[in-house]
C-alpha positions in Angstrom: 54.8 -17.9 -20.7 51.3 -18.8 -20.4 48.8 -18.1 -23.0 44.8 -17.5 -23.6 43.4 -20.3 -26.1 42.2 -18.6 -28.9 40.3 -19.7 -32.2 42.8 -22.0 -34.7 44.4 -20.2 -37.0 45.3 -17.2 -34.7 48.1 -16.1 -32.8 47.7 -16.7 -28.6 47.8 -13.5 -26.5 49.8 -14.0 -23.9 48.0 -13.7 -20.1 50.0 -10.4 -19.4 48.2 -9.0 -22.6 45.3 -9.8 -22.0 43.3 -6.9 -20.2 41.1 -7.5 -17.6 37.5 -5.2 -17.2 38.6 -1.6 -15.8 38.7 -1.7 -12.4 36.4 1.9 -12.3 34.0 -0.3 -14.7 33.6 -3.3 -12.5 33.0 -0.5 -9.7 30.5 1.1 -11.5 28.0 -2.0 -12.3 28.6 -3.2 -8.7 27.7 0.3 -7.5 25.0 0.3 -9.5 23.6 -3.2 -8.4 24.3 -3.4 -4.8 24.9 0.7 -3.9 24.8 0.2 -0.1 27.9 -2.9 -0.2 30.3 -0.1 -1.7 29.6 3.6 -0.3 29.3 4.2 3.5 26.9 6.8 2.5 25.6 8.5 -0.8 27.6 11.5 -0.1 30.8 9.1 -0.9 29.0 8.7 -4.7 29.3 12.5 -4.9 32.7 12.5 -3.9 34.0 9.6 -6.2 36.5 11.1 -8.1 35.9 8.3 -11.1 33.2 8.6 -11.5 31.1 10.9 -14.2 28.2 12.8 -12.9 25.6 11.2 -15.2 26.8 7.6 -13.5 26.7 9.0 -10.1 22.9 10.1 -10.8 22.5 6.4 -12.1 24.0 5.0 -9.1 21.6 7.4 -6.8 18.6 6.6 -8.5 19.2 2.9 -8.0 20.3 3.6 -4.2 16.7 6.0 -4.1 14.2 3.1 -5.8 16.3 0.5 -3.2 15.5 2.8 -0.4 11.8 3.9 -1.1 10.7 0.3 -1.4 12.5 -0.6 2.0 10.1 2.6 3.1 7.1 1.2 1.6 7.3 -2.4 2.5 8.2 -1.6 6.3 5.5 0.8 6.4 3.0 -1.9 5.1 4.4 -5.2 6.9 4.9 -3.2 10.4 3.9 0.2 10.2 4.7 0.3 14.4 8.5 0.1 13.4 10.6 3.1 13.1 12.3 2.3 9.8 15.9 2.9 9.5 16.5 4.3 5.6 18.9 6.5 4.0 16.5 7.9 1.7 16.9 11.4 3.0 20.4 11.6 2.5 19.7 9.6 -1.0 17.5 12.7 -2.2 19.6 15.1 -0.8 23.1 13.5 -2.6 20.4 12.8 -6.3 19.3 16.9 -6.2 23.0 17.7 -6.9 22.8 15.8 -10.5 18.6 15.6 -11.4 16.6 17.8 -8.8 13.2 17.0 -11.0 14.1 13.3 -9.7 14.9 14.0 -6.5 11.6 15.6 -6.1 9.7 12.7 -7.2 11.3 10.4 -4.8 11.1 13.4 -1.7 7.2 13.5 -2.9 6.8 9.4 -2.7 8.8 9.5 0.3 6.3 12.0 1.9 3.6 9.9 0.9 4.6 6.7 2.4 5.0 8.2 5.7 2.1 10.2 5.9 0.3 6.5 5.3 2.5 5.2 8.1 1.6 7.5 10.5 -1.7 6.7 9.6 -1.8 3.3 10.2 0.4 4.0 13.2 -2.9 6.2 14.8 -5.2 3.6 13.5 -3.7 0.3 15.0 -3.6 3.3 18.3 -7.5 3.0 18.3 
């Protein structure tokens, strides 16, 4: 049987015992880092049955900031392109768990676009 080296004087646990991060865990901190590499859409955040709702608002938020600053850079590097983001669906999933946040984001959204189509009309001229 194998064994994990541990510090001398102690006994070794052996590798069965040895528990390995939670599975939900591991989940959650990817989730949290990379949202759009583990959920087709943030609907699938509500849904997860793992999850509590305070780290599904966490998880939403981080998808939101990832997804307004796709919105804001597009609309300054090349406000002619039609941006592709999720952020509606983002704000629409975050208003089930903090509808204070998901107005702040719909607000900033609303903002950034109403810039684009500024620019948009300008570069028209």
């Amino acid at each position: 049987m194998e064994t994990v080296e541990t510090k001398p004087g102690t006994n070794p646990a052996p590798i069965s015992q040895v528990k390995s991060p939670d599975a939900s865990e591991r989940s959650f901190a990817e989730a949290l880092i990379d949202p759009v590499k583990i959920f087709a859409s943030p609907h699938e955040v509500v849904d997860h049955p793992w999850f509590s709702d305070e780290e599904k608002r966490t998880i939403l938020l981080s998808w939101a900031r990832d997804e307004l600053v796709i919105e804001q850079v597009a609309g300054r590097v090349m406000p002619e392109l039609q941006v592709k983001s999720r952020i509606d669906a983002v704000i629409e999933a975050l208003s089930l768990f903090d509808p204070p946040a998901a107005g702040e984001y719909l607000s900033a959204v609303q903002a950034i676009r109403g810039n684009r189509k500024r620019a948009r009309r300008a570069l028209q001229h």
